[in-house]
N, C-alpha and C positions, 0 to 999 in steps of 0.2 A: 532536553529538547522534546517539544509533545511532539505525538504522533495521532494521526487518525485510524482509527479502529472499529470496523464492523464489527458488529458481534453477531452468530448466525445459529440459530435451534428453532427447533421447534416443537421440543415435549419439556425443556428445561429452561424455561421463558422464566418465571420466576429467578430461580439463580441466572440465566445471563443479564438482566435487567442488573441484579445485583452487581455484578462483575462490571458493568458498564459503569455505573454510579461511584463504584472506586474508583474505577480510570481517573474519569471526572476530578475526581477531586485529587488525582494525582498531580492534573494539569492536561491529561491528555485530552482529544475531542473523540468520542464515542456515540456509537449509534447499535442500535437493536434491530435485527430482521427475522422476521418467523413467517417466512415462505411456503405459501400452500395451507396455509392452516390458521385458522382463526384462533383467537387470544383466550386464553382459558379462565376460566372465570371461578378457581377454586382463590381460595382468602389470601394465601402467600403473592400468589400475579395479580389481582385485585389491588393488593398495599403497593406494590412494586409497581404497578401504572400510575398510583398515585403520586409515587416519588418521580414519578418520571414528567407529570406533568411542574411539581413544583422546581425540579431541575431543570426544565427544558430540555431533557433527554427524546431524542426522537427515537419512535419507535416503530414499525413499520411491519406491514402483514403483504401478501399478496392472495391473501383469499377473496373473492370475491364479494362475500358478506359481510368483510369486516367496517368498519367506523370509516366513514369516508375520507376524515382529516387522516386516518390511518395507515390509508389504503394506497399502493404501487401497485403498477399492473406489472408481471412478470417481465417486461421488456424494462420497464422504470426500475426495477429492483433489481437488475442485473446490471443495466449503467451505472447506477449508483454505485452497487458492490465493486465496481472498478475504480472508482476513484479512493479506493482506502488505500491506506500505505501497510495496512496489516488487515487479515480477516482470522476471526477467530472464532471455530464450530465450536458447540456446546451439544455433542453426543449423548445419546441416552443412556 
């Protein structure tokens, strides 16, 4: 049975992107959130947005500056975060 799964960091964006793309192909539906803070732009999160876009993996910031298709505003990102049936941090 899938399950719906936030995934939520914000220094280890690279590996939770990865973590999500498993789900995926487990069968489950997953999403990415990195709240407060814009998307890092070293090579590893770079390849891993790119996977995300030919997955249809959505991915989602609330920083203000981020990519507008991107971007929740902290009220959006926290409705959202409520309709998962799992949420799962990715710690520094």
């Amino acid at each position: 049975m899938s399950k719906r799964i936030a995934i939520v960091t914000r220094e280890r964006q690279a590996e939770a992107i990865r973590i999500a793309s498993g789900l995926l192909l487990l069968g489950d539906e997953a999403e990415v959130f990195v709240p407060g803070t814009l998307f890092q732009e070293d090579d590893a999160t770079v390849a891993q947005l790119k996977i995300c876009a030919e997955f249809d993996l959505p991915v989602y910031s609330s920083h203000p500056e981020a990519p507008e298709a991107l971007r929740l505003s902290p009220d959006e990102l926290a409705q959202k975060l409520s309709t998962f049936e799992r949420i799962l941090p990715i710690l520094p």
